[in-house]
C-alpha positions as CSV (number, residue, x, y, z in Angstrom):
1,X,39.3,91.6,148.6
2,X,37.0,94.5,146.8
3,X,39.5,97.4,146.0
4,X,39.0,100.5,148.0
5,X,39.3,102.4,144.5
6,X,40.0,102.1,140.3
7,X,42.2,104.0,139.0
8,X,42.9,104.4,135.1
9,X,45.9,101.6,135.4
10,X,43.8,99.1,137.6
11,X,41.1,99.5,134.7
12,X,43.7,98.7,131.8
13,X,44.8,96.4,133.5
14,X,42.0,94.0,133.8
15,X,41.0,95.1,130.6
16,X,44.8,93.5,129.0
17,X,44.8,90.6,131.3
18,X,41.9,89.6,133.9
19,X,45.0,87.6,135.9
20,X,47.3,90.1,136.0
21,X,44.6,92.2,137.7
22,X,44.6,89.7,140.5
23,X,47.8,89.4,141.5
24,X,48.2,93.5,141.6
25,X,44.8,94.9,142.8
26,X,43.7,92.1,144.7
27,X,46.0,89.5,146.1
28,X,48.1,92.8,146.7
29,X,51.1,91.4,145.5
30,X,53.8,94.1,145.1
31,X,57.1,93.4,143.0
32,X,60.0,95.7,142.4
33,X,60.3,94.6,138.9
34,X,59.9,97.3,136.2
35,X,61.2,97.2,132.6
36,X,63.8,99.4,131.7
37,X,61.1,102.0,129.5
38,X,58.7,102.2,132.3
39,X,62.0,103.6,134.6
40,X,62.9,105.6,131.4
41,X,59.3,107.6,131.7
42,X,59.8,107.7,135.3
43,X,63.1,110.2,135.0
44,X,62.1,112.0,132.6
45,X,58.8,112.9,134.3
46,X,60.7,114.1,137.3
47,X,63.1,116.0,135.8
48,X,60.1,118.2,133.8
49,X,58.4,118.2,137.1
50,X,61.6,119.6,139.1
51,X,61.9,122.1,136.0
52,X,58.5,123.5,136.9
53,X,59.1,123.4,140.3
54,X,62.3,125.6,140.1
55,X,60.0,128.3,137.6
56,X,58.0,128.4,140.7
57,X,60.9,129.1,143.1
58,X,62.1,132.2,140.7
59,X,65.3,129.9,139.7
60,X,67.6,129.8,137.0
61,X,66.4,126.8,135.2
62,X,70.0,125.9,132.8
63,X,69.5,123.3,130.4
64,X,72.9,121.9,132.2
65,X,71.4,121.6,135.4
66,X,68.3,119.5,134.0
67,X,70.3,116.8,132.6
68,X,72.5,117.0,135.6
69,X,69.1,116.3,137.5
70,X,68.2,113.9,135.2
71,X,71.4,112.0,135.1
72,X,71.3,112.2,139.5
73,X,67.5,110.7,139.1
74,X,68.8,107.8,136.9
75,X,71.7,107.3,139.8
76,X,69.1,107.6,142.7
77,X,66.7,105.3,141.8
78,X,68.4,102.6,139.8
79,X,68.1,98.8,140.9
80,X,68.5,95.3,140.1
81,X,65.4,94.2,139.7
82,X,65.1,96.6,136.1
83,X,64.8,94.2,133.1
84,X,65.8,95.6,129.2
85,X,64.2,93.0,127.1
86,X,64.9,95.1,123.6
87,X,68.6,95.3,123.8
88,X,70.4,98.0,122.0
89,X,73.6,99.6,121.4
90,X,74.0,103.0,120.4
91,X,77.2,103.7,118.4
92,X,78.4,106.2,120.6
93,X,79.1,103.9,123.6
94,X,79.6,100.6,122.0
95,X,83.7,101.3,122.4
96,X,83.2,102.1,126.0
97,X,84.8,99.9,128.7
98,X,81.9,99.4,130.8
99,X,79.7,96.2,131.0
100,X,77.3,95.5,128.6
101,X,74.1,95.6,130.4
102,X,75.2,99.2,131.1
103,X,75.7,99.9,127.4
104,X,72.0,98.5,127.2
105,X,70.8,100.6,129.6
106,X,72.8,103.8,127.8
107,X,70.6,103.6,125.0
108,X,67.0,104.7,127.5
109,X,69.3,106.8,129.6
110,X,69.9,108.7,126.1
111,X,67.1,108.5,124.8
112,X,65.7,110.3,128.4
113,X,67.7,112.7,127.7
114,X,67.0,113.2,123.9
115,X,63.4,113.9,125.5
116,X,64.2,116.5,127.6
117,X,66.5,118.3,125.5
118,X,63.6,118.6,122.8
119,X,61.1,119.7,125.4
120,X,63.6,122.2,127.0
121,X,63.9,123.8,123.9
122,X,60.2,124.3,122.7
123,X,58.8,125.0,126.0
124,X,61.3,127.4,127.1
125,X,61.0,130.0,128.7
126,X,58.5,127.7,130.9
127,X,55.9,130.8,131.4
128,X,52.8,128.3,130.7
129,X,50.0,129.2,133.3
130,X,51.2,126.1,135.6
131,X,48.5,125.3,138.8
132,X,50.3,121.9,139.6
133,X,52.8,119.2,138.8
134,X,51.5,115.9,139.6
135,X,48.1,117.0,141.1
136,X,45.9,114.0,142.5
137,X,42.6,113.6,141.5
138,X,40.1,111.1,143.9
139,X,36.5,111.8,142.9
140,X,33.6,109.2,142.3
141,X,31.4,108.6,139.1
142,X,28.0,109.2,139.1
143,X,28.4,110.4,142.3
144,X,28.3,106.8,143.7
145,X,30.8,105.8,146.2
146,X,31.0,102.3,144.7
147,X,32.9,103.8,141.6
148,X,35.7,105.7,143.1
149,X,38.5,106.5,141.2
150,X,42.1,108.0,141.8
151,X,44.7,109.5,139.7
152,X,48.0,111.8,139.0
153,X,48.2,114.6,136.2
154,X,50.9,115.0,134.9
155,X,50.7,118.9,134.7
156,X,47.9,121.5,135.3
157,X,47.4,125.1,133.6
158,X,44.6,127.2,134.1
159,X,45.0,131.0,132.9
160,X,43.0,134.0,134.4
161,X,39.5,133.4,132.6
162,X,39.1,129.7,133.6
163,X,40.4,128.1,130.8
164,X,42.3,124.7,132.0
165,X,44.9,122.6,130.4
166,X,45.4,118.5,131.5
167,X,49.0,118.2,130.3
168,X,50.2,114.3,130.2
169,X,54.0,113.4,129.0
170,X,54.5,110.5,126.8
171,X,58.1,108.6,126.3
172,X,56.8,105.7,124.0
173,X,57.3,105.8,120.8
174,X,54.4,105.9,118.8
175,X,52.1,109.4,118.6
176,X,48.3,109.2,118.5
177,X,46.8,110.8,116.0
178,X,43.5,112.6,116.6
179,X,41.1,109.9,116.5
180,X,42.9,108.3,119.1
181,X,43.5,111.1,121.4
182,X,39.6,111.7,121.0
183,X,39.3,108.4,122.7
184,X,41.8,108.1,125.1
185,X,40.1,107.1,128.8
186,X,42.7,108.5,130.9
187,X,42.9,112.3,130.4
188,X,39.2,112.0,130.0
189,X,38.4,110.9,133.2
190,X,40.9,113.3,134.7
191,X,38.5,116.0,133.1
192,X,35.4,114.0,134.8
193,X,37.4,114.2,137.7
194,X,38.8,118.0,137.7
195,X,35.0,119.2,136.3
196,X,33.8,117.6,140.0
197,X,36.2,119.4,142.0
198,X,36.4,122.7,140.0
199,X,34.1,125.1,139.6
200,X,35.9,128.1,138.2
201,X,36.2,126.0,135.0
202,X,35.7,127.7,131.4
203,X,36.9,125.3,129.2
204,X,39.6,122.3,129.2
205,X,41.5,121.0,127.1
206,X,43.6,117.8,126.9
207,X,47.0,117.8,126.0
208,X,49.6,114.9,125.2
209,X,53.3,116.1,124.2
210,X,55.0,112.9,122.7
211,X,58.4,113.3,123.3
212,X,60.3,110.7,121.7
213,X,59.0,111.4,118.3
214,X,62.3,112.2,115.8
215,X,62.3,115.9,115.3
216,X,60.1,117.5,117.5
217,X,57.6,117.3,120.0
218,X,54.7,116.0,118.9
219,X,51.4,118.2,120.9
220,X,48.2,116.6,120.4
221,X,45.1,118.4,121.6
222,X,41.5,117.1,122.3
223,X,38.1,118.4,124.1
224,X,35.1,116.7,125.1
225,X,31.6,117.4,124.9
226,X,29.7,116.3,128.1
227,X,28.3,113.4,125.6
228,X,31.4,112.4,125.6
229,X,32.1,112.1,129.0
230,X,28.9,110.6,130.2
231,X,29.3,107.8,127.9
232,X,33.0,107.2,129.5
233,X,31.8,107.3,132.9
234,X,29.5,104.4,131.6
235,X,32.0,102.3,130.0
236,X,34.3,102.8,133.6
237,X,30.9,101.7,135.6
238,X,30.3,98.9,133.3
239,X,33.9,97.5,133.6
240,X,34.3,98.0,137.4
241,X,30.9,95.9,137.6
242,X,32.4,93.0,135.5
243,X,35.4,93.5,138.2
244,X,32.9,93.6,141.1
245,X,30.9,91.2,139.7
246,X,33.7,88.5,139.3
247,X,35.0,89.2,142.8
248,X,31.3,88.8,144.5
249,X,30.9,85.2,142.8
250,X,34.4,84.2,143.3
251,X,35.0,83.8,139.7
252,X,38.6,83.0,138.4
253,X,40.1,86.0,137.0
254,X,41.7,84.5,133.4
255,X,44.9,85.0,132.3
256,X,44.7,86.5,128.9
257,X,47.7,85.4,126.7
258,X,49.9,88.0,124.4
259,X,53.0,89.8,123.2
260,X,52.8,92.1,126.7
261,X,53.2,88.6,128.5
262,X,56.9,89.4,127.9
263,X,57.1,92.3,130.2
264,X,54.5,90.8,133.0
265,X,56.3,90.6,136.0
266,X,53.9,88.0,137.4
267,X,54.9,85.0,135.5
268,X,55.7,83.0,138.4
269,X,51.9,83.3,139.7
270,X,50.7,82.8,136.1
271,X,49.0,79.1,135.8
272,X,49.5,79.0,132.4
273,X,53.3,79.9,132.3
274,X,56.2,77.8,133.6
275,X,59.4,78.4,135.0
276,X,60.8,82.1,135.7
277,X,60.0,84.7,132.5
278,X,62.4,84.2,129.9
279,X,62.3,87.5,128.4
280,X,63.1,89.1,131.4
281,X,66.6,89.7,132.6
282,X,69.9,92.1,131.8
C-alpha cells in the first residue's frame, strides 16, 4: 500500500534499512516496543513543552514543579515493552534496594533530568517570542500532491518583525557541529514547509539545543539560502520516487544489515535474522 504521506522519519528510515520501511509504513505493522533513550527524549520533550505551556497560562513555572512533572511523565507512560540495551549504574543508586532493571532505567530517568535542569537554568525566564509547542506542519513539495509530507516542531518563535525561529531538542549525546547542522534534512524541510504556509516571514533560523552535552547546552544555529532548499526538496522527491518506484513494481524492500539492527524492533519479520532480538530485553 502507497503511503498517504512521508514524513522526515519514514524518509530515514528507508534510507537506514529499505525492510524496516516495510514493516512500519507499509505493512502498517505497529509495535509498542521502544528503547529506553527514545522514552528518555520523549519526557523530557513534554516536560519543556508543559514549561511553555504554563508561560502561556501566566504561571509560576518552579524548577520543583518541572521535575515533579517530569518525574509524573516517566510514571504515566512507563511499560513493559521498554528495552535498555546499554546498561548502566550510576553510583548514586547502586546501594538502593530496588531491582536492577530499575537501577538501569535510573540512569535515563537522571539523565532526563540532568537535561532539564540545564535548560531551566539558561532559558529562564522563558520570555522567548514562543508561537507554538509542537506545531504540525503538512505541506507538499513542488507543490505536487504525490510528495506530501508531515511533521512536528519542536518549538516555534517568531518576534514582531517576522523573524522566525524552528527550535528542535536533542537528548542524544553527540552535538553537531556546523557543517552538519548546515545539512540536516529535518529542520530544513520544516522551513520548506513553514515558508509555504507563512507569509509574514522575514527570516528563519534553525535551532538545535543539545542537551545532554556536559556543561551546558550546546545551541547550534543554521540558515538556508533558497539554493539550499530547492536542492533538499529534490533529494526528498528523488528518494520518495525510489520508494514509489519499488512499491509500483513490487520490488522487495532489502533489509540493510548494521549496528542499529540492535535496537530494531522488527526482528521477528526480518528474513535475515532468527529467533527473538537478543539485544533487546531489561
Amino acid at each position: 500500500m502507497m503511503p498517504a504521506y512521508f514524513s522526515y522519519s519514514s524518509i530515514q528510515s528507508f534510507k537506514k534499512c529499505p525492510a524496516q520501511f516495510q514493516f512500519r509504513y507499509i505493512d502498517r505493522i505497529f509495535k509498542k516496543d521502544e528503547g529506553i533513550e527514545a522514552f528518555m527524549g520523549k519526557r523530557v520533550h513534554e516536560t519543556i513543552e508543559y514549561l511553555y505551556n504554563q508561560k502561556k497560562l501566566d504561571s509560576i513555572i518552579s524548577y520543583d514543579n518541572i521535575l515533579k512533572y517530569h518525574y509524573s511523565q516517566w510514571e504515566n507512560n512507563w511499560h513493559d515493552k521498554i528495552a535498555i540495551i546499554n546498561k548502566q549504574v550510576l553510583p548514586i543508586d547502586r546501594d538502593r534496594n530496588i531491582p536492577l532493571w530499575k537501577k538501569y532505567a535510573a540512569f535515563y530517568y537522571r539523565t532526563g533530568e540532568s537535561c532539564l535542569t540545564k535548560f531551566y537554568a539558561l532559558n529562564q525566564p522563558f520570555d522567548d517570542n514562543v508561537y507554538a509547542n509542537e506545531y504540525e506542519l503538512d505541506f507538499l513539495i513542488e507543490d505536487n500532491d504525490d510528495y506530501r509530507i508531515k511533521g512536528v516542531v519542536d518549538r516555534l518563535d517568531v518576534d514582531n518583525e517576522g523573524n522566525w525561529m524552528i527550535h528542535d531538542y536533542k537528548t542524544g549525546k553527540r552535538a553537531y557541529d556546523q557543517k552538519e547542522a548546515d545539512e540536516d534534512m529535518q529542520l530544513g524541510l520544516y522551513q520548506i514547509g513553514l515558508e509555504k504556509e507563512r507569509h509574514d516571514i522575514s527570516s528563519i533560523t534553525l535551532v538545535w539545543h543539545f542537551l545532554q552535552q556536559s556543561k551546558e547546552n550546546v545551541i547550534v544555529r543554521s540558515k538556508r539560502t533558497q539554493s539550499d532548499l530547492d536542492g533538499l526538496g529534490k533529494k526528498i522527491i528523488m528518494v520518495i520516487d525510489q520508494i514509489r518506484s519499488k512499491i509500483i513494481r513490487k520490488e522487495e524492500f532489502m533489509p540493510k544489515k548494521s549496528m542499529l539492527c540492535k535496537w530494531c524492533y522488527y526482528w521477528e519479520e526480518c528474513p535475515v535474522q532468527e529467533g527473538p532480538n537478543p539485544h533487546v530485553g531489561i
